[in-house]
C-alpha positions as CSV (number, residue, x, y, z in Angstrom):
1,X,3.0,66.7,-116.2
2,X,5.0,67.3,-113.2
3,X,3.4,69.4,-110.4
4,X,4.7,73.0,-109.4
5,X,7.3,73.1,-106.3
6,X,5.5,75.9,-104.0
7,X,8.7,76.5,-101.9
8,X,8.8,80.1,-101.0
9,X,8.2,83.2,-98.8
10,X,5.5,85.3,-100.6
11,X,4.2,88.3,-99.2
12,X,0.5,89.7,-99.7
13,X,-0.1,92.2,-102.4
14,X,-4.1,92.1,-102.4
15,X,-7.2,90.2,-100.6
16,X,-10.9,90.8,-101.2
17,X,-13.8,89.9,-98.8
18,X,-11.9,88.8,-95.8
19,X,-13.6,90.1,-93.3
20,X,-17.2,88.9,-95.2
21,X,-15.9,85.3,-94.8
22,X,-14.7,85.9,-91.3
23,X,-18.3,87.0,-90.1
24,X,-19.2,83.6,-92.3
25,X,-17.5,82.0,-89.8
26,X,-19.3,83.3,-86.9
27,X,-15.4,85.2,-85.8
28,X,-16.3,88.2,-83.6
29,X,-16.2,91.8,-84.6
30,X,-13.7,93.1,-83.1
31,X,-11.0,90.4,-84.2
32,X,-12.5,90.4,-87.5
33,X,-11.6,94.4,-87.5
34,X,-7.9,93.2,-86.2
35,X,-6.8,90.5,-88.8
36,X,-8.6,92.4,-91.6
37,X,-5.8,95.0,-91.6
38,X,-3.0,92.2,-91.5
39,X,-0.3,91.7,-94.3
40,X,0.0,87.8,-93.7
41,X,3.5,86.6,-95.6
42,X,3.1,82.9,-96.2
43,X,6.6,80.6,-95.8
44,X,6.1,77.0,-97.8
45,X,8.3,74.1,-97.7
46,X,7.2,71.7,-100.0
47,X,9.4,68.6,-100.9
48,X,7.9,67.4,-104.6
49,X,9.0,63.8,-104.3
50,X,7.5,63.3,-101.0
51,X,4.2,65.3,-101.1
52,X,4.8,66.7,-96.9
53,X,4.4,70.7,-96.9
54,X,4.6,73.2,-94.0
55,X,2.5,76.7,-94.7
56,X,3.7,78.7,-92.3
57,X,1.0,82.0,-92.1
58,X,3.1,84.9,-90.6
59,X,1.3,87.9,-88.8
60,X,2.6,90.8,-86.4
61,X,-0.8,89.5,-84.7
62,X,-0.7,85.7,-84.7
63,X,1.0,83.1,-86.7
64,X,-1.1,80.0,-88.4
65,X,1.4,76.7,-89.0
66,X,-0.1,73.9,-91.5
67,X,2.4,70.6,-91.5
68,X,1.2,68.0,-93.8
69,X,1.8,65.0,-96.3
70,X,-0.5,65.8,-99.5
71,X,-3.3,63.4,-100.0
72,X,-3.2,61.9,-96.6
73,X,-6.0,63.6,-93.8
74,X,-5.0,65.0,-91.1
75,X,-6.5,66.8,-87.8
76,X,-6.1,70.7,-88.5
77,X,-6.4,73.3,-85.1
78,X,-7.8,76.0,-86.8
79,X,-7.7,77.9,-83.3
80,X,-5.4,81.0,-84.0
81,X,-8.2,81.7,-86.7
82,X,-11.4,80.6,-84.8
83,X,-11.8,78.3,-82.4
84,X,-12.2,75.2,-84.3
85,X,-11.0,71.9,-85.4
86,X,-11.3,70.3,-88.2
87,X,-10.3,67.0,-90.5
88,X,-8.4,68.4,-93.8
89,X,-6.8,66.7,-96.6
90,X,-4.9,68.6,-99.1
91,X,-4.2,67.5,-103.0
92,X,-3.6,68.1,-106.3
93,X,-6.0,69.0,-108.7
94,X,-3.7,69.7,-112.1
95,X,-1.7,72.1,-110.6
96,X,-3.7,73.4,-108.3
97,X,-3.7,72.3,-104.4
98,X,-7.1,72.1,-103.1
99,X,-7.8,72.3,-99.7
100,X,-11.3,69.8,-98.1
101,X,-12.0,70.4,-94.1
102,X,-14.3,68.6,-92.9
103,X,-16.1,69.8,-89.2
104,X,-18.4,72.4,-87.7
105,X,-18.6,74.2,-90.9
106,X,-19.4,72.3,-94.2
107,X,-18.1,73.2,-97.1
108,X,-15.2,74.9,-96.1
109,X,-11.6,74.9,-98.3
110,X,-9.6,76.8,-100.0
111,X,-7.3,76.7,-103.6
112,X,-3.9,77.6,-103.9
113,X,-1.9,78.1,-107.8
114,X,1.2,79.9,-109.1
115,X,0.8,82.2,-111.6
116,X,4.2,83.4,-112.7
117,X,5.8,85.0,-109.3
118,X,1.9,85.2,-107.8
119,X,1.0,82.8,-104.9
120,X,-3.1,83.0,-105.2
121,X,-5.6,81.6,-102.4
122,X,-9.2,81.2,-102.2
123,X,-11.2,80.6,-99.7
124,X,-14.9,79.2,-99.8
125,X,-17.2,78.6,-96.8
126,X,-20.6,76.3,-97.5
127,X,-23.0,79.8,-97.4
128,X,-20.5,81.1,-100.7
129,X,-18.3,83.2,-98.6
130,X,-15.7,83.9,-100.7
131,X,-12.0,85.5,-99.9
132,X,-9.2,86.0,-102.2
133,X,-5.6,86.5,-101.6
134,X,-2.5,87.2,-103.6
135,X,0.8,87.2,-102.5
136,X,3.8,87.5,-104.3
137,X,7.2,85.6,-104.5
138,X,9.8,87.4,-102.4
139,X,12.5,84.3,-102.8
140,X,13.0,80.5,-102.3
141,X,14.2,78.8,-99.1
142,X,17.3,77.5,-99.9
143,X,19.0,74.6,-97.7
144,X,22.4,74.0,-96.9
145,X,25.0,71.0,-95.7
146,X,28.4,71.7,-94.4
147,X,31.1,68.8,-95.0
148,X,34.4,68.8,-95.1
149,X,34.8,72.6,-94.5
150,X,32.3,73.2,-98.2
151,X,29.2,74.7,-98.0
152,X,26.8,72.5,-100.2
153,X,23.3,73.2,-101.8
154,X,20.9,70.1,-100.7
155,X,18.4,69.7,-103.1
C-alpha cells in the first residue's frame, strides 16, 4: 500500500480543547487566551520517496517550523509553543503519521491523517489532554524548473 503524499496548505476549519491541553502543559493564561483564538494554516512539504517533511504552522501571532526525515529522531524546539525541548521521531502507522516526543512531558504526541480534502491532528499529553484540529485542503505546492526558456513541472 503506498502511503498518502501530505503536500499542501490546509487551513483550520475546527479544534476542540486547545486551550485544556495548553493549561496541560503548564502554558500561562494569558498566552493560552492569545493562541486559543488563532486560525493556524499548516504548509507541508513532503517528498514520498525520501520520507524528509517540513510542517510549516502559520499564525498572525507566531509561526511553528517542523523539518524532518520520517523515522529518523530528531531534537524538536518546541519554544514558540512553550518553552521546551524535546526528542521526536515521526512515522507511519498505515497511513497515519504519528508523532513520539520524548522530554519534560511524557507522553506527549500527536496523529495526523487525510480524510478526503481534511488534514486532521490530535494531540495527546501523558494526563489525557486531548486537542483536535481540522483543517482543510486549500491547494498543493507545486514546483517548477526553468530550462531552455520552458517552464517545467518537477515532480
Amino acid at each position: 500500500m503506498s502511503k498518502p503524499n501530505y503536500t499542501g496548505i490546509y487551513h483550520m476549519v475546527s479544534q476542540e480543547n486547545f486551550e485544556g491541553y495548553l493549561a496541560a502543559l503548564d502554558v500561562n493564561y494569558a498566552l493560552r487566551k492569545v493562541v486559543s483564538i488563532l486560525k493556524p494554516s499548516k504548509h507541508i512539504e513532503h517528498d514520498v520517496n525520501t520520507g524528509k517533511m517540513k510542517i510549516k504552522t502559520v499564525t498572525t501571532f507566531k509561526n511553528f517550523d517542523m523539518d524532518f526525515t520520517l523515522g529518523q529522531e530528531f531534537t524538536e524546539d518546541l519554544g514558540p509553543v512553550d518553552g521546551r525541548k524535546c526528542q521526536t521521531t515521526v512515522n507511519w502507522d498505515g497511513d497515519k503519521l504519528i508523532c513520539v516526543q520524548r522530554g519534560e512531558k511524557e507522553g506527549r504526541g500527536w496523529t495526523h491523517w487525510l480524510e478526503g480534502n481534511l488534514l486532521h491532528l490530535v494531540s495527546k499529553q501523558e494526563n489525557c489532554f486531548i486537542y483536535i484540529y481540522i483543517y482543510i485542503y486549500i491547494y498543493i505546492y507545486m514546483h517548477y524548473s526553468v530550462s531552455g526558456g520552458q517552464l517545467y513541472k518537477v515532480t
